[in-house]
C-alpha positions as CSV (number, residue, x, y, z in Angstrom):
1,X,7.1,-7.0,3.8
2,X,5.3,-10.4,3.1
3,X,3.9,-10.6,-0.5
4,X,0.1,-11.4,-0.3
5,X,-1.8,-14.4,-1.2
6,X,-4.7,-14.4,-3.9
7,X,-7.2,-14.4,-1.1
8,X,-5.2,-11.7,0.8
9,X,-5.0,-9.6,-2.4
10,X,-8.9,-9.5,-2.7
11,X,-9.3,-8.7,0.6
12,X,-7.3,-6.0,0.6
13,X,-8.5,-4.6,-2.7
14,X,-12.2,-4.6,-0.8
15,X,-10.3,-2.5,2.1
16,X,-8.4,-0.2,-0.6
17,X,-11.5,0.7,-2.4
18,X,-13.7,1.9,0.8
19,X,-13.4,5.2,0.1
20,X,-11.5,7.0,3.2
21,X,-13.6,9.4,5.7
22,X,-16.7,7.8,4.9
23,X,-16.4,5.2,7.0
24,X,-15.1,4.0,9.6
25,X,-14.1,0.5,8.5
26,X,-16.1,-2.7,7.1
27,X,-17.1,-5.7,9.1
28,X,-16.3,-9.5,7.8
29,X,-19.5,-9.5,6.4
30,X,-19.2,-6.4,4.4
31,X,-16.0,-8.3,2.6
32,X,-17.4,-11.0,2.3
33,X,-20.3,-9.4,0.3
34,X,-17.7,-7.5,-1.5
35,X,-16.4,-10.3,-2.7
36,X,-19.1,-11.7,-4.9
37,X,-19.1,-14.4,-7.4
38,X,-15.9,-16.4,-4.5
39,X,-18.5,-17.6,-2.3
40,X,-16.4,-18.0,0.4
41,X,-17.6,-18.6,3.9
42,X,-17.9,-15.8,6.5
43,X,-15.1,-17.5,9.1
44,X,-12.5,-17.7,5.9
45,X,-13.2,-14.1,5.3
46,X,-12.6,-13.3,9.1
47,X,-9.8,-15.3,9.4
48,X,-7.6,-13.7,6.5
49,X,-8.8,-10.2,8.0
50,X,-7.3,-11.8,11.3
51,X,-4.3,-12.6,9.9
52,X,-4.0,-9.7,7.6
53,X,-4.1,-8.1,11.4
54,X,-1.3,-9.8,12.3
55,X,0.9,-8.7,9.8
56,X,-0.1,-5.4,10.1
57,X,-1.7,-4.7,7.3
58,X,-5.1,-3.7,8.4
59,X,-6.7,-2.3,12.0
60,X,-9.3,-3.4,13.2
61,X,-11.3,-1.4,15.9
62,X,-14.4,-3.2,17.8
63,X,-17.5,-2.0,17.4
64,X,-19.9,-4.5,19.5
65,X,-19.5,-7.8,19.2
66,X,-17.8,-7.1,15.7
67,X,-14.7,-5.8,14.3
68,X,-14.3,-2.9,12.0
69,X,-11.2,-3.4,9.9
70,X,-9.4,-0.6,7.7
71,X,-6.0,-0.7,5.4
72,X,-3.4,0.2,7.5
73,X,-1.6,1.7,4.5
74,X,-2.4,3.2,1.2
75,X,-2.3,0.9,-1.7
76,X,0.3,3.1,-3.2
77,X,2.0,2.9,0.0
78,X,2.6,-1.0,-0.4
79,X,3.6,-0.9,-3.7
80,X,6.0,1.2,-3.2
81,X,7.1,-0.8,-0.4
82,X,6.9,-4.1,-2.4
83,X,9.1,-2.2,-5.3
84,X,11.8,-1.2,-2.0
85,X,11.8,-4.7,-0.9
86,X,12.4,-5.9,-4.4
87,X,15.4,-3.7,-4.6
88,X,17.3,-5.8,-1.5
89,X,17.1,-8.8,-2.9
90,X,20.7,-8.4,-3.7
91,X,22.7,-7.2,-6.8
92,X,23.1,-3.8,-7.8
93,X,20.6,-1.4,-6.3
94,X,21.8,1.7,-8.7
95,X,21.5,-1.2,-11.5
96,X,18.2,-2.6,-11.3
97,X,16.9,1.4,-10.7
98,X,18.6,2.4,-14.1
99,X,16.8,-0.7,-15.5
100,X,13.8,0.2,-14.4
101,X,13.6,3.9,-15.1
102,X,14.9,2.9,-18.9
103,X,11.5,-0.1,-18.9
104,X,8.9,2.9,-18.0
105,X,6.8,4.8,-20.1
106,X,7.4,8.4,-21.2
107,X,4.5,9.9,-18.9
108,X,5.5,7.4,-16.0
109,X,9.1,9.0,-16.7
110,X,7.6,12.4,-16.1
111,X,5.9,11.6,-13.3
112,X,9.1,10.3,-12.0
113,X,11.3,13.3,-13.1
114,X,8.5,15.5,-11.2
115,X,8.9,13.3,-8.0
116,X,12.6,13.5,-7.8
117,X,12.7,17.5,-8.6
118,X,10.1,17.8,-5.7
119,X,12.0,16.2,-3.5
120,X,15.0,18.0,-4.3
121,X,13.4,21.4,-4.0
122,X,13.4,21.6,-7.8
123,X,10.3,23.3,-9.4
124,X,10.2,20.4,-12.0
125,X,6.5,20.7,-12.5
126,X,7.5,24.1,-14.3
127,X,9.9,22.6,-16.4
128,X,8.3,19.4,-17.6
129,X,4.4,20.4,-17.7
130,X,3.6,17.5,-15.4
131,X,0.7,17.6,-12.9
132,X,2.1,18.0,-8.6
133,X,2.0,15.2,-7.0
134,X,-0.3,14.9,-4.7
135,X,0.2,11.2,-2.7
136,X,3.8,11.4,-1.9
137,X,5.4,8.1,-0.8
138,X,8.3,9.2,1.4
139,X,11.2,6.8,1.6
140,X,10.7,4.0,4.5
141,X,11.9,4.5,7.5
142,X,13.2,1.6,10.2
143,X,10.7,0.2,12.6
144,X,11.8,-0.7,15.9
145,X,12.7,-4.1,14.4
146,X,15.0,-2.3,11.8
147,X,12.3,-3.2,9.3
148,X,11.1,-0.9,6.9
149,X,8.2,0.6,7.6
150,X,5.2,2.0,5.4
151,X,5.3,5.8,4.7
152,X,2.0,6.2,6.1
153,X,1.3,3.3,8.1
154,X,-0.4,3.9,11.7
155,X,2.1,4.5,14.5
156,X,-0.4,1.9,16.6
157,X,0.7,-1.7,15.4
């Protein structure tokens, strides 16, 4: 997965933060709006929605003359990606993991331990008192490239 640019990022917060079901996507303009206080033009905003596009990272769907565009994936969903990719960069997988889980917090820990005890069938939300999860991030699966793919990207690329 490509990292994303400043630009990219704020882009893709504005797509993140439409709330889902209520709409049916935002137009160029309605990002560029969103993104008060850049005053960027409206063709820089359309093309990093174009190129976000191309990567796959949001769908667009026309509507007229102009495009709707939606997150293709959850923002969860990427950074869970981003924290996969991160563990092939070589070295120890079970190593960088261990460091991890010892860096986190106590209630990031729990939410953890819940995770893991759900996945193994374990009622771990009786033992530790922590909350079901309720956005599950399943492990990546191969694309048709052998790539990694998003837990809940869209099947249309």
């Amino acid at each position: 997965m490509t990292r994303l640019g400043d630009l990219e990022r704020a882009v893709m917060d504005v797509l993140w933060d439409t709330v889902p079901g209520t709409s049916d996507g935002v137009t160029v303009r309605e990002v560029a709006e969103a993104l008060d206080g850049r005053e960027l033009a409206y063709t820089t905003v359309m093309t990093v929605l174009d190129r976000l596009a191309g990567k796959g990272m949001v769908r667009r769907q026309r509507e007229g003359r102009a495009w709707r565009y939606q997150a293709a994936a959850s923002r969860e969903a990427h950074i869970a990606q981003l924290m996969l990719d991160a563990l092939d960069l070589g070295g120890s997988r079970d190593a960088a993991l261990v460091r991890f889980a010892r860096s986190v917090t106590g209630t990031e820990a729990e939410v953890l331990r819940a995770a893991l005890g759900a996945e193994a069938g374990a009622p771990s939300t009786e033992r530790t008192g922590a909350e079901p999860l309720t956005d599950r991030v399943d492990a990546p699966r191969a694309d048709r490239a052998g790539q990694p793919a998003l837990a809940d990207e869209a099947t249309d690329r």
